[in-house]
C-alpha positions, 0 to 999 in steps of 0.5 A: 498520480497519487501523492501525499500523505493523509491520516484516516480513521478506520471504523469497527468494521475495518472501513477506511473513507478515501479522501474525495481527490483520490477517489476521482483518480481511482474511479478513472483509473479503474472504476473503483476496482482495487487490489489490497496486499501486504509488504515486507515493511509491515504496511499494506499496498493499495493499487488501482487493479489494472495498475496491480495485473502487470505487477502480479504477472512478473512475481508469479513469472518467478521461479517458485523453486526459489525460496526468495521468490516464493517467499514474495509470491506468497506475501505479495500474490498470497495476501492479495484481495479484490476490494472495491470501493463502494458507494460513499468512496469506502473501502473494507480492509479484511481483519487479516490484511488489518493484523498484518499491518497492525491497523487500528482506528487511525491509519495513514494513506500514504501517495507512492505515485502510482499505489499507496502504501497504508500504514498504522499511524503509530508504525509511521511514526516509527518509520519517520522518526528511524529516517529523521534518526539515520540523518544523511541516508545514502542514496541507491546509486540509481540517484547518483548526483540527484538534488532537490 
C-alpha cells in the first residue's frame, strides 16, 4: 500500500530517487519493474508492472470505434513506458512523460494506494489550493454516509 505524499528532486536527466520505504514495497511487488504513464489531470501515474497488466487488459477491452475509449486508449496505453528501477532505487522519467506533466527539478510522489500519482509541485499546489477553494466537496454517492 502506497501512501503519503513526498517532495523530490528531479535531476537534468529526468531521474527521480524514490524514497527508501517505497522502493522495498516496489521491489516485493514487482522486482523493480514499473509502468509510467500520463493522466487526464496532467500528472503521471506510476504502477508496480504486475499491478498495471489488469488495468491496460480492461482499457484496450474497449471498443476503439468509441471516441471516448480511444481517447483513453491512446493516453493511458498510448504514453505508457517500462521503466525500472535501477541500482540506487532510480527511476528515469522520458523527456516526453516530463513535458506532459510539465515536471521540472521539484515534483511530488504522491501514495494512491496501490500506484502513485507524480505531480509538478507547482501544479500540486494548484490542485490543493482549487480543493481547500471548493470548501465542502460533494462526496460520489458511492460514499453516502462515510465519515472520518
Amino acid at each position: 500500500m502506497f501512501r503519503g505524499a513526498t517532495s523530490l528532486n528531479m535531476d537534468a536527466k529526468g531521474r527521480l530517487a524514490v524514497p527508501a520505504k517505497h522502493r522495498v514495497a516496489l521491489h516485493a511487488q514487482s522486482e523493480g519493474h514499473l509502468v509510467l504513464t500520463a493522466h487526464l489531470h496532467r500528472c503521471l501515474l506510476l504502477y508496480p508492472q504486475p499491478a498495471w497488466e489488469p488495468i491496460q487488459a480492461k482499457i484496450m477491452a474497449l471498443s476503439s470505434f468509441d471516441r471516448q475509449s480511444s481517447a483513453l486508449q491512446r493516453l493511458l496505453v498510448g504514453f505508457a513506458e517500462d521503466v525500472d528501477l535501477d541500482g540506487a532505487g532510480r527511476l528515469l522519467v522520458s523527456p516526453v512523460l516530463r513535458e506532459f506533466a510539465g515536471l521540472e527539478k521539484q515534483v511530488m510522489l504522491v501514495g494512491q494506494g496501490s500506484h502513485f500519482e507524480l505531480w509538478s509541485a507547482e501544479a500540486w499546489q494548484q490542485q490543493l489550493q482549487q480543493v481547500m477553494m471548493d470548501g465542502a466537496m460533494e462526496l460520489p454517492v458511492e460514499l453516502g454516509g462515510f465519515s472520518l
